[in-house]
C-alpha positions as CSV (number, residue, x, y, z in Angstrom):
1,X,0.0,0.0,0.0
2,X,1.0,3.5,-0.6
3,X,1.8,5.5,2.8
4,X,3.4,9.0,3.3
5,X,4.4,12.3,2.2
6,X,7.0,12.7,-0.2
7,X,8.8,16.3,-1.2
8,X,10.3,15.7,-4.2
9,X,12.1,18.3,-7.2
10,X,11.1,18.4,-10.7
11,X,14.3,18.5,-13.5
12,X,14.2,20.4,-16.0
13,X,12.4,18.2,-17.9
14,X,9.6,17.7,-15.6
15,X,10.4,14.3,-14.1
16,X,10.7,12.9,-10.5
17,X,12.0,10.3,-8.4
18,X,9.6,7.6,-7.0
19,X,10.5,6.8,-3.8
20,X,11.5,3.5,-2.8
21,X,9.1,2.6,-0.9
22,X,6.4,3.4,-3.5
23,X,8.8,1.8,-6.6
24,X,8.8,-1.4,-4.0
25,X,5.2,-1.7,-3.3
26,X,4.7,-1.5,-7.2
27,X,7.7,-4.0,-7.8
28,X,6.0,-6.4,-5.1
29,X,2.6,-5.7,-5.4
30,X,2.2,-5.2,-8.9
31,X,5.1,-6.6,-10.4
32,X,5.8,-3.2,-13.1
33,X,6.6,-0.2,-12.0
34,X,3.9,1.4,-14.8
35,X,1.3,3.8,-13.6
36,X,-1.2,5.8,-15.1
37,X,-1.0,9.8,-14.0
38,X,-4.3,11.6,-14.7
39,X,-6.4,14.5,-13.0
40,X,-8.5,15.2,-10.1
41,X,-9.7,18.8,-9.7
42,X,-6.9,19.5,-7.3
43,X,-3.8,17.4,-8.2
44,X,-2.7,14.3,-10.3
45,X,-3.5,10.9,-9.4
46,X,-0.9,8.0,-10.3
47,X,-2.6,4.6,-10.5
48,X,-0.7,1.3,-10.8
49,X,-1.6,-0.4,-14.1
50,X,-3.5,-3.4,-12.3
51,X,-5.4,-0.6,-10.3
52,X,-6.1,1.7,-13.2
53,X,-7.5,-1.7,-15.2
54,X,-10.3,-2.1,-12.5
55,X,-11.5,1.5,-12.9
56,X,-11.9,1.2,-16.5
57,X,-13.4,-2.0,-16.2
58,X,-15.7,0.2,-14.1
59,X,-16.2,3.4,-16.2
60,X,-17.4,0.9,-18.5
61,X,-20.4,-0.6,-16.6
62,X,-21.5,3.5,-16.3
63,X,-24.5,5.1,-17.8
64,X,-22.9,6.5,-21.1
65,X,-26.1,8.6,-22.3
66,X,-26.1,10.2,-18.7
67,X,-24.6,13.8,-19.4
68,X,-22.4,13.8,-16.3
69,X,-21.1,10.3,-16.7
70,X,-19.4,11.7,-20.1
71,X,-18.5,14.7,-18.4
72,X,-16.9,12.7,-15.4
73,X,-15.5,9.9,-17.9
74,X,-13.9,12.6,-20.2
75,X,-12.2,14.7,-17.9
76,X,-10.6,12.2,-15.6
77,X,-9.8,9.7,-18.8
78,X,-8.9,12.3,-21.1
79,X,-5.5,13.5,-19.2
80,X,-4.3,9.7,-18.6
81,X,-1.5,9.1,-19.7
82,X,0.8,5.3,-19.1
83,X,4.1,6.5,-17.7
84,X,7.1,4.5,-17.0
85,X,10.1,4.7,-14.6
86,X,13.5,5.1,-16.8
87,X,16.3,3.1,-15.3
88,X,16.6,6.3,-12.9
89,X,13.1,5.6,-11.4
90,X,12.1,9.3,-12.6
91,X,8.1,9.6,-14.1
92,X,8.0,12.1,-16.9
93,X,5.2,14.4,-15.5
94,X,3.2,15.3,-18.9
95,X,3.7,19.0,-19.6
96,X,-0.3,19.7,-19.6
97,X,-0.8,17.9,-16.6
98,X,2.8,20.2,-14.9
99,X,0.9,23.4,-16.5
100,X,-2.5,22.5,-15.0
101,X,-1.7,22.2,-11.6
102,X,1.5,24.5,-11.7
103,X,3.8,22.3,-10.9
104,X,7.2,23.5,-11.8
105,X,9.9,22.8,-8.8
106,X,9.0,20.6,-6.4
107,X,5.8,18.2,-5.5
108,X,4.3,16.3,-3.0
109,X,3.4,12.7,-3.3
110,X,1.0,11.5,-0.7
111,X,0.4,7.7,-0.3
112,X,-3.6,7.2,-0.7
113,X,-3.4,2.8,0.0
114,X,-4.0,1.6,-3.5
115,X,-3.0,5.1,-5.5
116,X,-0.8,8.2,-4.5
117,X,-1.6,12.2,-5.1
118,X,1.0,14.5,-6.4
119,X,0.3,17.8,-5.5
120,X,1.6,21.2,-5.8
121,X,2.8,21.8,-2.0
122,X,1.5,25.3,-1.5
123,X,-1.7,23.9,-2.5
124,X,-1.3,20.4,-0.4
125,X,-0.8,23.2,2.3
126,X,-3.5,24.4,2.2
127,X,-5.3,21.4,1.7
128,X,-4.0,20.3,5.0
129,X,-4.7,23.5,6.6
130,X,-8.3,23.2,6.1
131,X,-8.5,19.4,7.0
132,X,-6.8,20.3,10.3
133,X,-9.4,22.9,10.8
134,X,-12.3,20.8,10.1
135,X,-11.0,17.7,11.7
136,X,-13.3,17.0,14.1
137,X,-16.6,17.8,12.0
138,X,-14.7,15.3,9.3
139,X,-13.8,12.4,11.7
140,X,-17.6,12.6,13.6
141,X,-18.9,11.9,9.8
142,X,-16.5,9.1,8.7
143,X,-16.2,7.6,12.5
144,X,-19.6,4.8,11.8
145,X,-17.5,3.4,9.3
146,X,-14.4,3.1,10.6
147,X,-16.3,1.4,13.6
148,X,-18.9,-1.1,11.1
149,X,-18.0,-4.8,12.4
């Protein structure tokens, strides 16, 4: 599973280093170190192939002649992209996908179990910022299911 917070720098191509601990949960896990990178309103996702394969598999089962499905399915399908590791373990961050969430230096990747963010860390920030301020309100809604038997 992915777990943590990660600062990383971009090169002046746009790449970054996975860390180890994600490159050896997608060596032991998944067996490639492929993901697929795409967008969330607030920062990229990177899926592992395997993973990525069972949302598809999902989108497909989805109401295509409901408006918002298409609207959903074509802006969160229509920024993936398959990247792969070079021998460095640096992903090529797509230059659309740098631009759109204005990620030129450095970024963040945050472990989310069977995915990880990367985020733009002013914005992660102050993400983070309001979470803490919320907290409580938050954990009072997700608590009955973190305590369903």
């Amino acid at each position: 599973m992915f777990r943590g917070k990660f600062k990383h720098s971009l090169d002046e191509k746009g790449r970054f280093s996975l860390p180890a601990k994600f490159r050896e949960v997608l060596r032991v896990k998944y067996g490639s170190e492929n993901l697929v990178i795409t967008n969330y309103p607030e920062c990229l996702v990177a899926y592992p192939v395997e993973e990525w394969q069972k949302i598809e598999e999902k989108l497909l089962s989805l109401p295509w002649d409901v408006p918002e499905v298409r609207e959903y399915i074509r802006y969160f399908l229509g920024s993936a992209e398959e990247c792969q590791p070079d021998k460095q373990g640096r992903i090529l961050l797509p230059q659309s996908l740098r631009e759109e969430f204005s990620l030129e230096k450095e970024v963040v990747l945050l472990g989310m179990l069977y995915h990880f963010e990367i985020w733009n860390p002013v914005q992660l920030e102050a993400r983070f910022k309001q979470t803490k301020d919320n907290f409580n309100q938050i954990m009072q809604m997700i608590n009955p299911y973190l305590t369903r038997g």
